[in-house]
C-alpha positions as CSV (number, residue, x, y, z in Angstrom):
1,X,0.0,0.0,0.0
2,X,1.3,3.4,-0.6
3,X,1.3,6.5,2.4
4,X,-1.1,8.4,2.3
5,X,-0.1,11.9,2.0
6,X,-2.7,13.6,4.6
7,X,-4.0,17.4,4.3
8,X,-2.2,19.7,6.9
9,X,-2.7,23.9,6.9
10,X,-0.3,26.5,7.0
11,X,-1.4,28.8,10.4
12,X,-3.7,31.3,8.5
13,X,-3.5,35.0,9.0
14,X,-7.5,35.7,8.6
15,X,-9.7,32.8,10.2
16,X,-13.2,35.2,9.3
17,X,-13.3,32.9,6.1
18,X,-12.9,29.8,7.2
19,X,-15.8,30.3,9.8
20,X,-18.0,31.4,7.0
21,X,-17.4,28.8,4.9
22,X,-17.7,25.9,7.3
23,X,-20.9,25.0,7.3
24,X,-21.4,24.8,3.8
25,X,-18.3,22.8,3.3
26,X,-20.0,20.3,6.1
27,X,-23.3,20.1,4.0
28,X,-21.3,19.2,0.7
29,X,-19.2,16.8,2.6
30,X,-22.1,15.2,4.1
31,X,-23.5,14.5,1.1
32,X,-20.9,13.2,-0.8
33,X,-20.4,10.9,2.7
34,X,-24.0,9.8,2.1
35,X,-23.5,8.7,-1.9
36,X,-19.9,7.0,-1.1
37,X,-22.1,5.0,1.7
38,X,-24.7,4.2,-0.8
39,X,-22.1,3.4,-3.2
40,X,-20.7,1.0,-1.0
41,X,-24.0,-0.6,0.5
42,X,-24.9,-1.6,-3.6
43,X,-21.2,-3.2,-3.5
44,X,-21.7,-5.2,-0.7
45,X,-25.5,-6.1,-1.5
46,X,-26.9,-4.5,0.6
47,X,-30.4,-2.0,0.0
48,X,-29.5,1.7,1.6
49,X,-32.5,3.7,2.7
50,X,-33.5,6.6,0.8
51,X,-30.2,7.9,-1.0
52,X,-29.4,9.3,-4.7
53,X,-31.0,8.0,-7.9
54,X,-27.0,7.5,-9.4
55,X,-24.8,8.2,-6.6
56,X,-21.8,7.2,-8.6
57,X,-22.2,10.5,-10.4
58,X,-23.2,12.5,-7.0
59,X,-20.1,11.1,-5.4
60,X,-17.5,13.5,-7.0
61,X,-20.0,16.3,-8.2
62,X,-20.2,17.3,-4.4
63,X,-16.4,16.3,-3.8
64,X,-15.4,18.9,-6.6
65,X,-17.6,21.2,-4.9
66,X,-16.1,21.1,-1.7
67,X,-12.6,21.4,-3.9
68,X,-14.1,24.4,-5.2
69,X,-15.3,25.8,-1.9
70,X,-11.8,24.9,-0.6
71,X,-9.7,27.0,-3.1
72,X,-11.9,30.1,-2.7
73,X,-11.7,29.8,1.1
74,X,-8.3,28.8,1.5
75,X,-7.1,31.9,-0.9
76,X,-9.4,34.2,1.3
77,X,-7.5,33.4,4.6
78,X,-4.3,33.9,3.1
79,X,-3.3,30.0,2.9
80,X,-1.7,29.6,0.1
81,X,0.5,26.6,0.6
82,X,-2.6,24.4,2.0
83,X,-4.2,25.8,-1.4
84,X,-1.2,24.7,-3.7
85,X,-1.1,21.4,-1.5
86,X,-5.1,20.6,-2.5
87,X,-4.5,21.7,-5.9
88,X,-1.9,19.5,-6.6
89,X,-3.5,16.3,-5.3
90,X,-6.5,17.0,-6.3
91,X,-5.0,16.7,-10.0
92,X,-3.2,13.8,-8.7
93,X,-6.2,12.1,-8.0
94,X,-7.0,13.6,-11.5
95,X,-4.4,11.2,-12.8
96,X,-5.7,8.1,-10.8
97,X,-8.8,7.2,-11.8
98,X,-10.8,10.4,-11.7
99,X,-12.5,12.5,-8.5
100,X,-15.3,9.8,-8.6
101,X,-12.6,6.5,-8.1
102,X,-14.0,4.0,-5.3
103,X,-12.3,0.8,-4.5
104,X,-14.4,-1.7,-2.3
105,X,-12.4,-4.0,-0.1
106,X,-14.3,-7.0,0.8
107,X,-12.4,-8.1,3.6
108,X,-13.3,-5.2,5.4
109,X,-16.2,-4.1,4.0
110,X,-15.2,-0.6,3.3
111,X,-15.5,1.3,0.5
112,X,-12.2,3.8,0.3
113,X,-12.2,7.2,-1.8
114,X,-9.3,9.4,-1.9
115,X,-10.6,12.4,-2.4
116,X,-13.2,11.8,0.1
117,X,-10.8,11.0,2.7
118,X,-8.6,13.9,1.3
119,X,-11.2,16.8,1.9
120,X,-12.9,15.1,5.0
121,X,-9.6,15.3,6.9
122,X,-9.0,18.6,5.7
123,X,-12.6,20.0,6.4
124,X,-11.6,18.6,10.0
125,X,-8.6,20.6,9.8
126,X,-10.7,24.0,9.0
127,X,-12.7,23.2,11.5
128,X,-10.0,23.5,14.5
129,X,-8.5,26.6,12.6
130,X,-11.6,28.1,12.3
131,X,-12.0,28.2,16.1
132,X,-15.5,28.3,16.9
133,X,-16.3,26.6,19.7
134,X,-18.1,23.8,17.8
135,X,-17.2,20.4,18.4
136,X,-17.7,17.7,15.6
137,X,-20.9,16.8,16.8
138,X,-22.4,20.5,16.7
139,X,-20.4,21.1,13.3
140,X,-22.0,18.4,12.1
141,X,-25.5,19.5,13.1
142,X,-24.9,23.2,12.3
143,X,-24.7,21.7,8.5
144,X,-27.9,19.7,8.8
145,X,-29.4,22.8,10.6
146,X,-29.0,24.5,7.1
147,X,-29.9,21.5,5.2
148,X,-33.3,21.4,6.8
149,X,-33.8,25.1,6.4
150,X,-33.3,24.9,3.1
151,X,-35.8,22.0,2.3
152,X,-38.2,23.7,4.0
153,X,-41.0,23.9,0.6
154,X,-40.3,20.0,0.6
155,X,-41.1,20.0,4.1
156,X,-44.2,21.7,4.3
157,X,-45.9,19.9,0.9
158,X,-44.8,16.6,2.6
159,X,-47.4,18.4,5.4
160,X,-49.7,18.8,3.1
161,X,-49.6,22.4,4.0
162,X,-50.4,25.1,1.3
163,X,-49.1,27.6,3.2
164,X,-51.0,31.6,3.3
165,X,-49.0,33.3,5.3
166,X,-45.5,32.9,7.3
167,X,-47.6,31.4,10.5
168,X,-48.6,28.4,8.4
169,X,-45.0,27.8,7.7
170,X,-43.6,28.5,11.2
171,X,-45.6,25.3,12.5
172,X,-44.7,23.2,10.1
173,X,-40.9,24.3,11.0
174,X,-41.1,23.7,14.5
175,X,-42.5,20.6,14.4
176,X,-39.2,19.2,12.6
177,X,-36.8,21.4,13.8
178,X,-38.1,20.2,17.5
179,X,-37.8,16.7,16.6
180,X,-34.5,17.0,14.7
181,X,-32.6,19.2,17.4
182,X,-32.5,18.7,21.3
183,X,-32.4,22.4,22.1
184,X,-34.6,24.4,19.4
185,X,-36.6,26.6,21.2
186,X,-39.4,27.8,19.5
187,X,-39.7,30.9,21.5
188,X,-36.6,33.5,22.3
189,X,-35.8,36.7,23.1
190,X,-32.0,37.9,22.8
191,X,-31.5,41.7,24.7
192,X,-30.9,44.6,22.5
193,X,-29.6,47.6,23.7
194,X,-32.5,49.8,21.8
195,X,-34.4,46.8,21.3
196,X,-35.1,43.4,22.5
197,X,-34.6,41.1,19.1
198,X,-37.4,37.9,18.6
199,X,-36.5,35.2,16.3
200,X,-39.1,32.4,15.4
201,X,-37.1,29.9,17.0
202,X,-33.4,29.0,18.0
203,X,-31.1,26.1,18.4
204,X,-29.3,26.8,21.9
205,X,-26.0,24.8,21.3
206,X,-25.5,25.8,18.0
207,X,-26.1,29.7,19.1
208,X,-28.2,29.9,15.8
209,X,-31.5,32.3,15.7
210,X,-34.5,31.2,13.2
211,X,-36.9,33.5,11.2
212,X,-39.4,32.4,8.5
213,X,-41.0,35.2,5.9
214,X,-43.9,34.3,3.5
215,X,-43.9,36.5,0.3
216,X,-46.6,36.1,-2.4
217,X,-44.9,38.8,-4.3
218,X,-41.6,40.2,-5.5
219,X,-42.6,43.6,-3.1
220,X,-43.0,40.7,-0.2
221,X,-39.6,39.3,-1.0
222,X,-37.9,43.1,-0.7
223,X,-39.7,44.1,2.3
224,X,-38.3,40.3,3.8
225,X,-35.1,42.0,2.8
226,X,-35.7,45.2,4.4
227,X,-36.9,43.2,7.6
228,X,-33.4,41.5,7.6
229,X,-31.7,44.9,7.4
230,X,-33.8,46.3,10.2
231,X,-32.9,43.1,12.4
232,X,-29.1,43.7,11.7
233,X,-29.2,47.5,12.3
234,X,-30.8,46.6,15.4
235,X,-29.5,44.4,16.9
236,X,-25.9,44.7,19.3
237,X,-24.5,41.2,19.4
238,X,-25.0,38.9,21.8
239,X,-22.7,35.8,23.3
240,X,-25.4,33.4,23.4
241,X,-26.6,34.2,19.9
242,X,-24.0,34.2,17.5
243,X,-25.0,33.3,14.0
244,X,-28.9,34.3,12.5
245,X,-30.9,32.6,9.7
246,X,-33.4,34.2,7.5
247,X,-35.7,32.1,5.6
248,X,-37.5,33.6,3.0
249,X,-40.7,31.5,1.7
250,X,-41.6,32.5,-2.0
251,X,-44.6,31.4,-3.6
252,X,-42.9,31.7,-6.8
253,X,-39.6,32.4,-8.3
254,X,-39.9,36.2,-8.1
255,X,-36.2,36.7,-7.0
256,X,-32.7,35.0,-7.2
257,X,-31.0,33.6,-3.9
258,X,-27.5,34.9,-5.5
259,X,-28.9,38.3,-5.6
260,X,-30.1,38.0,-2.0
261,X,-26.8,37.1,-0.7
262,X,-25.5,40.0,-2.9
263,X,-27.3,42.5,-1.2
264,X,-26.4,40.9,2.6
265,X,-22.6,41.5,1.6
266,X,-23.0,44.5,0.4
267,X,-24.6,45.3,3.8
268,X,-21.4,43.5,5.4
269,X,-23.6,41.0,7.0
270,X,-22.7,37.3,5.6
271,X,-20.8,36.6,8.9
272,X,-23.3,36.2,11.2
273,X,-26.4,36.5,8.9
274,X,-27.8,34.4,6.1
275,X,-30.6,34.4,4.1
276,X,-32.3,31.5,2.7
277,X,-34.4,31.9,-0.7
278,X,-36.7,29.3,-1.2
279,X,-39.8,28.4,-3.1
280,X,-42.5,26.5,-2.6
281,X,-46.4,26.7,-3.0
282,X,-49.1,28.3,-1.6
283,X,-50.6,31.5,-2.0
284,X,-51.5,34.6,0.2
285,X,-55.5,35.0,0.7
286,X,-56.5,37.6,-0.8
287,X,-59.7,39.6,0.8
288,X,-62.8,40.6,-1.0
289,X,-64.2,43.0,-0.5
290,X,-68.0,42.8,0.9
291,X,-71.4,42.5,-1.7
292,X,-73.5,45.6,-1.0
């Protein structure tokens, strides 16, 4: 067998990066973890619950785009020699098969990926650098935090919810969210100095506050946008509650979540704020007005 060459990091000068970018990088790498796993159940015979309709093809689409995530990141905190390192195996692994290369060892039942174990240890690696009082375990739940609030329209049709207003999403929300997580509290109030600040809901460990808008209208989705300015001017930091979430429920595709996360970084407020655009159906009732 040949050494394994394992990712190590160069101390970086500006960690701000690699906190932003570490829960995305946890989402991608979970679910490349979860195709390699189904990957290897199908080589072993066995049936894996749920999974990807070709996870041979999933298996290095998300490892590339944690590769991709990695270079970006990895420039922005002033690593370069950690970025030269990835770029060079990365085409090494190029060489070897391709970024989508699994070998199954029987004797073992194990199903070994390079690149996955490449990026996995070096996510790990980010993770310590990055220095933000998450262990694995709440890393690994910060990622599925987002995951969830992200498949939010999937969650409230599987409901059967057609959703009128934020409320009828809310519920739907805390339902999963208070199944999923230990300590989501559904109701919180974080201390302002000129105002108190009162997220939908919160995950205590994770130090993550919740809010779900409803917009049946491109003006709904910019006064979401306004409401997430106003929350930010607002509010004065707080040690318990360090990182905010923003999920914006269209009824239709009246706006781009690229432009969104445009306008937060304009505002200079992607490191403790995001904003989630996603669609789904449902429709705002409308009033009528009365027969006379």
């Amino acid at each position: 067998m040949h050494e394994r060459a394992w990712p190590r990091l160069d101390f970086p000068m500006n960690t701000s990066p690699l906190r932003a970018a570490l829960s995305d990088l946890e989402r991608d790498l979970e679910s490349a973890r979860e195709a390699r796993y189904q990957i290897e159940c199908e080589e072993a015979g066995r049936t894996a619950k749920g999974g990807w309709d070709e996870p041979a093809a999933v298996l290095p689409a998300f490892l590339n785009k944690v590769f991709e995530t990695l270079l970006v990141v990895l420039e922005a905190a002033d690593l370069a020699q950690s970025r030269q390192r990835l770029i060079e195996r990365w085409g090494d692994f190029e060489k070897d098969g391709g970024i989508g290369k699994t070998l199954y060892d029987e004797r073992y039942d194990y199903l070994e990926s390079k690149p996955f174990d490449y990026v996995d240890q070096l996510v790990k690696n980010v993770r310590i650098l990055a220095s933000e009082g998450l262990d694995a375990r709440d890393s690994y739940e910060l990622a599925m935090l987002e995951n969830i609030l992200r498949k939010t329209p999937v969650l409230v049709r599987k409901r059967g919810v057609e959703p009128e207003n934020e409320k009828h999403v809310r519920e739907v929300m805390h339902d999963y969210l208070g199944a999923f997580f230990t300590e989501y509290k559904s109701e919180i109030t974080i201390t302002g100095v000129m105002k108190d600040f009162k997220p939908d809901g919160g995950v205590r460990n994770l130090k993550a506050g919740i809010e779900f808008k409803f917009a049946d209208t491109h003006a709904e989705v910019t006064r979401a946008m306004g409401g997430i300015f106003e929350d930010v001017s607002g509010y004065s930091g707080s040690l318990d509650w360090t990182r905010f979430y923003t999920v914006i429920y269209q009824t239709d595709a009246f706006e781009s979540e690229d432009r969104v996360k445009s306008e937060l970084a304009r505002a200079g407020t992607v490191m403790t704020w995001k904003a989630m655009l996603v669609t789904g159906g449902g429709a705002r009732k409308r009033r009528t007005n009365p027969v006379t």
